[in-house]
Biopython code that builds the backbone (N, CA, C, O; Angstrom):
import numpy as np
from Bio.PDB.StructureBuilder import StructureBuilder

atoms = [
    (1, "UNK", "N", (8.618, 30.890, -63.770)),
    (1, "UNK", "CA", (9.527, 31.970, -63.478)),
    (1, "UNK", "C", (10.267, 32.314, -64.753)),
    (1, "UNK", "O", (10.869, 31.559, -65.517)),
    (2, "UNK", "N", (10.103, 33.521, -64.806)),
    (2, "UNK", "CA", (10.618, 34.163, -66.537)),
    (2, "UNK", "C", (12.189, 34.573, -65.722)),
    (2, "UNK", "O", (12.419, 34.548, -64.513)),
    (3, "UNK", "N", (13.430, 35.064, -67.219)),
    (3, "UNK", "CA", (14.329, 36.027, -66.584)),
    (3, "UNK", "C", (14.806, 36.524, -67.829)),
    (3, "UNK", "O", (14.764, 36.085, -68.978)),
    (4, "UNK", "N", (15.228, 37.463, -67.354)),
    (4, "UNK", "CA", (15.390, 38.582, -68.478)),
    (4, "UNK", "C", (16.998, 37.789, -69.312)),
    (4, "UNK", "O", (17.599, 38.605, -70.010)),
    (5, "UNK", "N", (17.482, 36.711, -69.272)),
    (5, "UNK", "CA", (18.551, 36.353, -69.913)),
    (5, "UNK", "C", (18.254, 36.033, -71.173)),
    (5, "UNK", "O", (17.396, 35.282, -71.636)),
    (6, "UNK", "N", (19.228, 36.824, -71.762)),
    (6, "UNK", "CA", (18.816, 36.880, -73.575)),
    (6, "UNK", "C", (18.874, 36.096, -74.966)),
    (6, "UNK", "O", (18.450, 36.373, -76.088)),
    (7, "UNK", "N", (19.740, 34.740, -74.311)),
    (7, "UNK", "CA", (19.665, 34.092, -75.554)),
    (7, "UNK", "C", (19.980, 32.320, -74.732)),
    (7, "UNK", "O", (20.802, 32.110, -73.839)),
    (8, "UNK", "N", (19.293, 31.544, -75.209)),
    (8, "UNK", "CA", (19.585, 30.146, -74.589)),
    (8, "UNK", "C", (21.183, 30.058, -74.661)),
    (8, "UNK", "O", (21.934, 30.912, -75.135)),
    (9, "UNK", "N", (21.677, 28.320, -73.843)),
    (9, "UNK", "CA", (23.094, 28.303, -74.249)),
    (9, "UNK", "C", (23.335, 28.447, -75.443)),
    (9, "UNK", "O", (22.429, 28.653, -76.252)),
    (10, "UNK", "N", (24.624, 28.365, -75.791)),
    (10, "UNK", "CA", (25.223, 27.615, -77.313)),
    (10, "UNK", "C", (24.797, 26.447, -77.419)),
    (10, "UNK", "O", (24.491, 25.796, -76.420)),
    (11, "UNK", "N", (24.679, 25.873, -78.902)),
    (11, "UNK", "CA", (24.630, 24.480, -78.905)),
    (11, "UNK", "C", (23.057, 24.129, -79.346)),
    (11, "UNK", "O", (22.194, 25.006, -79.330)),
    (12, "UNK", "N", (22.856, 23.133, -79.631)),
    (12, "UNK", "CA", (21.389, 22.907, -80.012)),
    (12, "UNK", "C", (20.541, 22.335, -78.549)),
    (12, "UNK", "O", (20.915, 21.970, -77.435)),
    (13, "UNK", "N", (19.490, 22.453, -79.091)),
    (13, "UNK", "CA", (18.618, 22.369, -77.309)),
    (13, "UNK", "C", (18.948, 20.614, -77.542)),
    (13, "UNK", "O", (19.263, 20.036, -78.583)),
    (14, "UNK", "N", (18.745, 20.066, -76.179)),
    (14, "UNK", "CA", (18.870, 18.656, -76.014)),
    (14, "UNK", "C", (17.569, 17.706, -76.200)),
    (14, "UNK", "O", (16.438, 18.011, -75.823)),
    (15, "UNK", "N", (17.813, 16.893, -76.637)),
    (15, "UNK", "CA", (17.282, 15.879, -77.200)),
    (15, "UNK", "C", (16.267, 15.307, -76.266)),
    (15, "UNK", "O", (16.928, 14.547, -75.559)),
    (16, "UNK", "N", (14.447, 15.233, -75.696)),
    (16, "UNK", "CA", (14.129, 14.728, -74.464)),
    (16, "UNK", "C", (14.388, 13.316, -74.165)),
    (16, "UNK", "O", (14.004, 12.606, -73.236)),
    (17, "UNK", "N", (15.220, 13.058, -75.298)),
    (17, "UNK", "CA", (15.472, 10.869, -75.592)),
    (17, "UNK", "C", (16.670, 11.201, -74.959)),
    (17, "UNK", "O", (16.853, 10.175, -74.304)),
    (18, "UNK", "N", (17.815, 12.097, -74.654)),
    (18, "UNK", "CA", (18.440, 12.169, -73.756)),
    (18, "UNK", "C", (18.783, 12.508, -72.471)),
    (18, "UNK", "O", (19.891, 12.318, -71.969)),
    (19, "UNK", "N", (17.777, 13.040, -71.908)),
    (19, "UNK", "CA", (17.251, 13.105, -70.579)),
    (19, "UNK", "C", (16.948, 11.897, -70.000)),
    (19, "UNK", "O", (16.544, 10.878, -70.559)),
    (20, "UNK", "N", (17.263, 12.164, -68.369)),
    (20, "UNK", "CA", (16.756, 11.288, -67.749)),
    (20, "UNK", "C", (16.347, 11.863, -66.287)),
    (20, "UNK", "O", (16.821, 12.904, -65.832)),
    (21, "UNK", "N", (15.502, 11.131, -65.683)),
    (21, "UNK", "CA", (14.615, 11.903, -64.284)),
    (21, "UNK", "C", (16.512, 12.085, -63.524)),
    (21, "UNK", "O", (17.548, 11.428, -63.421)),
    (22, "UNK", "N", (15.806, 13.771, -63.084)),
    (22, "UNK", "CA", (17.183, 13.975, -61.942)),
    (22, "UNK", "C", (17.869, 14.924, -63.018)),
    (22, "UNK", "O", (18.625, 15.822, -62.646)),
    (23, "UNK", "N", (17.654, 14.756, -64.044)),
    (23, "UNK", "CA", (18.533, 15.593, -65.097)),
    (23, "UNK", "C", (18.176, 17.018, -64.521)),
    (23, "UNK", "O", (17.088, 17.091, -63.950)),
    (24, "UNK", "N", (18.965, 18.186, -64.596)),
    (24, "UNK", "CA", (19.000, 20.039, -63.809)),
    (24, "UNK", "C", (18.702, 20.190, -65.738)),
    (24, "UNK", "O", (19.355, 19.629, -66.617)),
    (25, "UNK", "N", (17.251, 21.338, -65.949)),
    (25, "UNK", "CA", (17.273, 21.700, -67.739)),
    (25, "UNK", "C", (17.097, 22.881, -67.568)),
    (25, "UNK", "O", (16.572, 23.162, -66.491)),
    (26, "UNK", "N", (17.468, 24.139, -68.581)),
    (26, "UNK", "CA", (16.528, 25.067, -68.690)),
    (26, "UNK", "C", (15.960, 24.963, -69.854)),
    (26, "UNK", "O", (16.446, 24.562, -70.911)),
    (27, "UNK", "N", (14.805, 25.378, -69.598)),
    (27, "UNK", "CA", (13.687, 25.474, -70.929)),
    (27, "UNK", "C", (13.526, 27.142, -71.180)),
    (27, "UNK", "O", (13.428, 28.016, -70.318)),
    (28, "UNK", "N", (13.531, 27.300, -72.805)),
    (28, "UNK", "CA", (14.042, 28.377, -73.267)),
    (28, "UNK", "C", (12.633, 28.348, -74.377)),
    (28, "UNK", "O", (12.175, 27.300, -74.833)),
    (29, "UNK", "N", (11.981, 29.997, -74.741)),
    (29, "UNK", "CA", (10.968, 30.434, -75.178)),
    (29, "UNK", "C", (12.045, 30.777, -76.332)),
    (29, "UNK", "O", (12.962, 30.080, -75.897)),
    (30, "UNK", "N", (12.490, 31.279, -77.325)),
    (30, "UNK", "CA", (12.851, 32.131, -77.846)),
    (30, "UNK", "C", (14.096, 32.503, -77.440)),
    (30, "UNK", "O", (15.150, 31.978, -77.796)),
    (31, "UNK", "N", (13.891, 33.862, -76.324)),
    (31, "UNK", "CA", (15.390, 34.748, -76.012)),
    (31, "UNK", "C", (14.903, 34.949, -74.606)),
    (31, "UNK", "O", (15.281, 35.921, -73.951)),
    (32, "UNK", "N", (14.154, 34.140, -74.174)),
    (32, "UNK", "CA", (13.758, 34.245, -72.356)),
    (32, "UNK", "C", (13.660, 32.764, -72.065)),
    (32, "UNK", "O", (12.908, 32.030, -72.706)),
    (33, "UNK", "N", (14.621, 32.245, -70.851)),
    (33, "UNK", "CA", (14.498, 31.802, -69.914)),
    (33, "UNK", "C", (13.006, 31.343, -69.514)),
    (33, "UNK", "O", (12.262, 32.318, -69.400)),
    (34, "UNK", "N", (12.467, 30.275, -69.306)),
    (34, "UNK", "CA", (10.815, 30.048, -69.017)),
    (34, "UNK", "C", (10.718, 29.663, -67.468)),
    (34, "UNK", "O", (9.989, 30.074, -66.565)),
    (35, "UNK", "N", (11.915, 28.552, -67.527)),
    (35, "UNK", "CA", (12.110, 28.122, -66.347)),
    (35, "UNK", "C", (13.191, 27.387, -66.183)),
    (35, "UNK", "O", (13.557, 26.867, -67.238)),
    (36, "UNK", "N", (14.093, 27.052, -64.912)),
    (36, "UNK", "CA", (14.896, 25.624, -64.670)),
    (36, "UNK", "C", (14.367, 25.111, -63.587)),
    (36, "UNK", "O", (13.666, 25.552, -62.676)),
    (37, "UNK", "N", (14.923, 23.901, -63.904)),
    (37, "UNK", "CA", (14.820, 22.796, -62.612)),
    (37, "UNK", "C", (15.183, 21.505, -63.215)),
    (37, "UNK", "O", (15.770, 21.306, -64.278)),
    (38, "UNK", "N", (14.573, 20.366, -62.053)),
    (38, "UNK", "CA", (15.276, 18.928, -61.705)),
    (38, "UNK", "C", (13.560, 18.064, -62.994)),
    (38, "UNK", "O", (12.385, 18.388, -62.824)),
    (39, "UNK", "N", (13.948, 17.255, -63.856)),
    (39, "UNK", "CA", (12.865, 16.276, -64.704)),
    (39, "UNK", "C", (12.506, 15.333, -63.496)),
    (39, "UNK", "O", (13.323, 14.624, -62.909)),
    (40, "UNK", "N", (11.277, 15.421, -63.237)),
    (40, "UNK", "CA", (10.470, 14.426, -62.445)),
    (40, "UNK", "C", (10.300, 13.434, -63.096)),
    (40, "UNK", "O", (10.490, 12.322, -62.604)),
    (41, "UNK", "N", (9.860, 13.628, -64.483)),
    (41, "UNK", "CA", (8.958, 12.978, -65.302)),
    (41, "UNK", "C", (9.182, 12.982, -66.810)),
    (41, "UNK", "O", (9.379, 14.148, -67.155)),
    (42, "UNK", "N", (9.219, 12.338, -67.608)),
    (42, "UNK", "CA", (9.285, 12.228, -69.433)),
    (42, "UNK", "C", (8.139, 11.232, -69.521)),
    (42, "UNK", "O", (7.729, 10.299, -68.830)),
    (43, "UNK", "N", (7.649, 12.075, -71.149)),
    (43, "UNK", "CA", (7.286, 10.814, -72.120)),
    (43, "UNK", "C", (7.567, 11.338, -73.376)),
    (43, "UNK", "O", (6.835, 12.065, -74.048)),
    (44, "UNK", "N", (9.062, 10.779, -73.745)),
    (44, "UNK", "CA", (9.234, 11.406, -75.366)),
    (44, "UNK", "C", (7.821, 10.822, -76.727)),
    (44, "UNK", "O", (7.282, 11.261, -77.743)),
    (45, "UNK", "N", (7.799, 9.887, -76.051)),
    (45, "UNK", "CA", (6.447, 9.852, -77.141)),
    (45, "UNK", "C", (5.630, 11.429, -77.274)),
    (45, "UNK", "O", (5.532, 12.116, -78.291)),
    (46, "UNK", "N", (5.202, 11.668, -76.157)),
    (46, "UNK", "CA", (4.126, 12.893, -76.306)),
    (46, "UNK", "C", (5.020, 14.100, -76.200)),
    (46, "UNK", "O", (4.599, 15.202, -76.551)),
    (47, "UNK", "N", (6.267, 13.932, -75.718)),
    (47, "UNK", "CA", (7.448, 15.172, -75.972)),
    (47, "UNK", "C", (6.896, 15.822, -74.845)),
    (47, "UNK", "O", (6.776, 17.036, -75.010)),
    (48, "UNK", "N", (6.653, 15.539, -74.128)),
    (48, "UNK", "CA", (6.660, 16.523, -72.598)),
    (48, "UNK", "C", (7.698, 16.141, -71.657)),
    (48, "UNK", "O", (8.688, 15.419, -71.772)),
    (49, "UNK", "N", (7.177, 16.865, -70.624)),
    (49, "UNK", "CA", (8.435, 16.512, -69.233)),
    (49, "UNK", "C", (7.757, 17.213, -67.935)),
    (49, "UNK", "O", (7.392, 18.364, -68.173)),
    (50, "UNK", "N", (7.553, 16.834, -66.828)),
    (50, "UNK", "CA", (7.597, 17.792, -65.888)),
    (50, "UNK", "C", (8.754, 18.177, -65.020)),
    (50, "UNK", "O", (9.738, 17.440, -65.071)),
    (51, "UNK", "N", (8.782, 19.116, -64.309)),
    (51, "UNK", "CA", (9.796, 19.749, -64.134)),
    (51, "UNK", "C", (9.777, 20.312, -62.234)),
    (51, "UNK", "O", (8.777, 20.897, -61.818)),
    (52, "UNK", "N", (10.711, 20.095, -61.498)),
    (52, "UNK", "CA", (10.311, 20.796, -60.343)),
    (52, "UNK", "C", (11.128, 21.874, -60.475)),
    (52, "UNK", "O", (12.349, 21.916, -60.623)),
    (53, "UNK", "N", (10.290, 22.776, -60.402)),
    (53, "UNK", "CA", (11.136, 24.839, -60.843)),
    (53, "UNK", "C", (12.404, 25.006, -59.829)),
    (53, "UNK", "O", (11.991, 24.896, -58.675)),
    (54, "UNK", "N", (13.183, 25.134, -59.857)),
    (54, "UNK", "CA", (14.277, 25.954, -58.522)),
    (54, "UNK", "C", (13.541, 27.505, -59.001)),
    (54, "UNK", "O", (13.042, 27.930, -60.042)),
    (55, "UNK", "N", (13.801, 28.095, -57.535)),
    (55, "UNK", "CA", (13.647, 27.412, -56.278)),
    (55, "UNK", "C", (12.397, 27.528, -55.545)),
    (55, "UNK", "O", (12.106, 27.329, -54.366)),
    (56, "UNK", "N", (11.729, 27.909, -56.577)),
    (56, "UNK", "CA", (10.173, 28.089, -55.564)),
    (56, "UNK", "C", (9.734, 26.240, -55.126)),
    (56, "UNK", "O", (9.288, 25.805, -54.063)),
    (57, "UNK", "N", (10.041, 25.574, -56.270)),
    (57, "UNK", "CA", (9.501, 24.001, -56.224)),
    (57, "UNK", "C", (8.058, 23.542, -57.019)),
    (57, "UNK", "O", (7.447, 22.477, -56.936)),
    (58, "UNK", "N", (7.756, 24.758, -57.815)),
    (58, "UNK", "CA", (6.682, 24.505, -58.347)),
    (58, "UNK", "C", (6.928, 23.309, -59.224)),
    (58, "UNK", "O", (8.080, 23.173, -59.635)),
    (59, "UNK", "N", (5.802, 22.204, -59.662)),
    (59, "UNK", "CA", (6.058, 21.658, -61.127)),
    (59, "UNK", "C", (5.276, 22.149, -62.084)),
    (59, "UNK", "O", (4.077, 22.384, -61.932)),
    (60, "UNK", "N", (6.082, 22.374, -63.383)),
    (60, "UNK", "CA", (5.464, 22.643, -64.727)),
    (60, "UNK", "C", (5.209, 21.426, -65.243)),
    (60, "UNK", "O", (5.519, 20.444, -64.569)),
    (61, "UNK", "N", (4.653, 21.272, -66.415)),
    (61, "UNK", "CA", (4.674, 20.463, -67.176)),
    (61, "UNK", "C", (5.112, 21.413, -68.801)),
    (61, "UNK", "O", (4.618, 22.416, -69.317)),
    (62, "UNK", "N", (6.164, 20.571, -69.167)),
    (62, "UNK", "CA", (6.835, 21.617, -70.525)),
    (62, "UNK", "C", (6.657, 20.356, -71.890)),
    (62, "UNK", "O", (6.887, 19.158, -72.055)),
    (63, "UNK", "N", (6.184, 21.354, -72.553)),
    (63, "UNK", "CA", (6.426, 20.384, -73.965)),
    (63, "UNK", "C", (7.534, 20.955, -74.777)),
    (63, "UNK", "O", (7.911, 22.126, -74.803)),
    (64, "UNK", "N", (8.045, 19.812, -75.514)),
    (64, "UNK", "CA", (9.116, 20.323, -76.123)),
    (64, "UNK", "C", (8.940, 20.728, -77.870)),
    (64, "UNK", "O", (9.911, 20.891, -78.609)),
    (65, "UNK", "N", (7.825, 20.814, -78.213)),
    (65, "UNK", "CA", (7.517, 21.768, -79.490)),
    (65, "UNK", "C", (7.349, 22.964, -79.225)),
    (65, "UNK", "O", (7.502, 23.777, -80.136)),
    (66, "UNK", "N", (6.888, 23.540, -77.537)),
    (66, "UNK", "CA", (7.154, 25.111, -77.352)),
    (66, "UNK", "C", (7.949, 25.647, -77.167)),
    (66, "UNK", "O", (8.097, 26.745, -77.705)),
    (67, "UNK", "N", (8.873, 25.116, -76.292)),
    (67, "UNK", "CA", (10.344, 25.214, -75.190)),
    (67, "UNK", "C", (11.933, 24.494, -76.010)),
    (67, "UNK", "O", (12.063, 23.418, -76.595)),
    (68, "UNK", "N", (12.654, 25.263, -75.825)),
    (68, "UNK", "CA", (14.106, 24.658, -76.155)),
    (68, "UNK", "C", (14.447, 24.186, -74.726)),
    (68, "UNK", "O", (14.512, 24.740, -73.629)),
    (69, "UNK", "N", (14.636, 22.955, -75.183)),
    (69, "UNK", "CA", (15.337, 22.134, -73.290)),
    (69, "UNK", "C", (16.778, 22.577, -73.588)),
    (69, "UNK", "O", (17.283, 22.879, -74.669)),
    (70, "UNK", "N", (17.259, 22.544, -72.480)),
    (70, "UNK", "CA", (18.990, 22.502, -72.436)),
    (70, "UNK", "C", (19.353, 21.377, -71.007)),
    (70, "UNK", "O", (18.845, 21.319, -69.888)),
    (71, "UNK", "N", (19.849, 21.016, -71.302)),
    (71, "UNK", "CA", (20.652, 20.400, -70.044)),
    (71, "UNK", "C", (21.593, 21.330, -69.408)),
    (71, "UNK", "O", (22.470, 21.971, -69.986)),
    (72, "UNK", "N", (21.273, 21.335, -67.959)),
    (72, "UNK", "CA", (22.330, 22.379, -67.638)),
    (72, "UNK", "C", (23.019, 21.492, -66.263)),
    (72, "UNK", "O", (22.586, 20.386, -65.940)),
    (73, "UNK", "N", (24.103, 22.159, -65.569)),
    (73, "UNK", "CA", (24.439, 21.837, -64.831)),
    (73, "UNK", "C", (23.714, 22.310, -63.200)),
    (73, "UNK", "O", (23.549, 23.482, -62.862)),
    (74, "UNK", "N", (23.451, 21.420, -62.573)),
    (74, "UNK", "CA", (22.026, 22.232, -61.282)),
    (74, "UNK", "C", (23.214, 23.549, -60.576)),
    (74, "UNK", "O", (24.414, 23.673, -60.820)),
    (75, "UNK", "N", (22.502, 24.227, -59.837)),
    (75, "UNK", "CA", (23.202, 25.511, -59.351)),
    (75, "UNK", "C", (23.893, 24.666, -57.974)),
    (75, "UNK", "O", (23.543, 23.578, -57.518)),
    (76, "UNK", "N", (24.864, 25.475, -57.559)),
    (76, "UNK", "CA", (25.153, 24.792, -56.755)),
    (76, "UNK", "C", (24.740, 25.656, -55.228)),
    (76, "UNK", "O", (24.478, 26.856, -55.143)),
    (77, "UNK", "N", (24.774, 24.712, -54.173)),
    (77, "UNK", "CA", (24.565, 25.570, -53.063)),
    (77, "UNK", "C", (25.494, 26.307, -52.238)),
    (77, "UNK", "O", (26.656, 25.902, -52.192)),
    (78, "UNK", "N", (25.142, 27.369, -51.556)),
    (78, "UNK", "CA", (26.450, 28.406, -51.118)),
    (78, "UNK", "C", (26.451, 27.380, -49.861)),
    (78, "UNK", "O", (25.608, 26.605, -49.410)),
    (79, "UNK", "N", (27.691, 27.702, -49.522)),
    (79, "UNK", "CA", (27.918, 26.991, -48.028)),
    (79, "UNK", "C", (28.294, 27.795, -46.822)),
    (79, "UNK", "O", (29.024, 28.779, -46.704)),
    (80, "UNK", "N", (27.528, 27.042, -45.882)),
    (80, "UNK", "CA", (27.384, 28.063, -44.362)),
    (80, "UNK", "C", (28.265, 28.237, -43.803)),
    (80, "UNK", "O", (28.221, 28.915, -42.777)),
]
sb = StructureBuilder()
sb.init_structure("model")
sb.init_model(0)
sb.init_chain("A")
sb.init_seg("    ")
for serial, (resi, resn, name, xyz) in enumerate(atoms, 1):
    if name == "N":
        sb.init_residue(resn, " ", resi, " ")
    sb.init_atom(name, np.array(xyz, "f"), 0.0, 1.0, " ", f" {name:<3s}", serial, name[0])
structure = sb.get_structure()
């Protein structure tokens, strides 16, 4: 899932040696948004991660020589 938001956060993208499964990231192309969601999975050795997308639930698998990770805070849910 792409979105038209134009520039990652501030700050330098995060480190995948500081992640941990459960961590909420967005992964950033450039000046587009690629995807967010919840880390299923790391192996900083090979610099990947998979990812379950909000909110469809898809998983990616993202490497981090293509993608700027960010740690973000997960969205929160509206209440009924």
């Amino acid at each position: 899932m792409t979105s038209p938001l134009s520039k990652p956060p501030a700050g330098p993208a995060t480190p995948i040696t500081e992640l941990v499964v459960g961590d909420h990231i967005q992964a950033w192309t450039a000046t587009t948004l690629y995807c967010s969601g919840i880390v299923e999975l790391l192996d900083p050795d090979l610099g990947v991660l998979w990812v379950r997308e909000d909110p469809i639930g898809a998983r990616r698998l993202l490497d981090t020589e293509e993608h700027q990770i960010h740690h973000h805070r997960a969205p929160t849910s509206p209440l009924p």
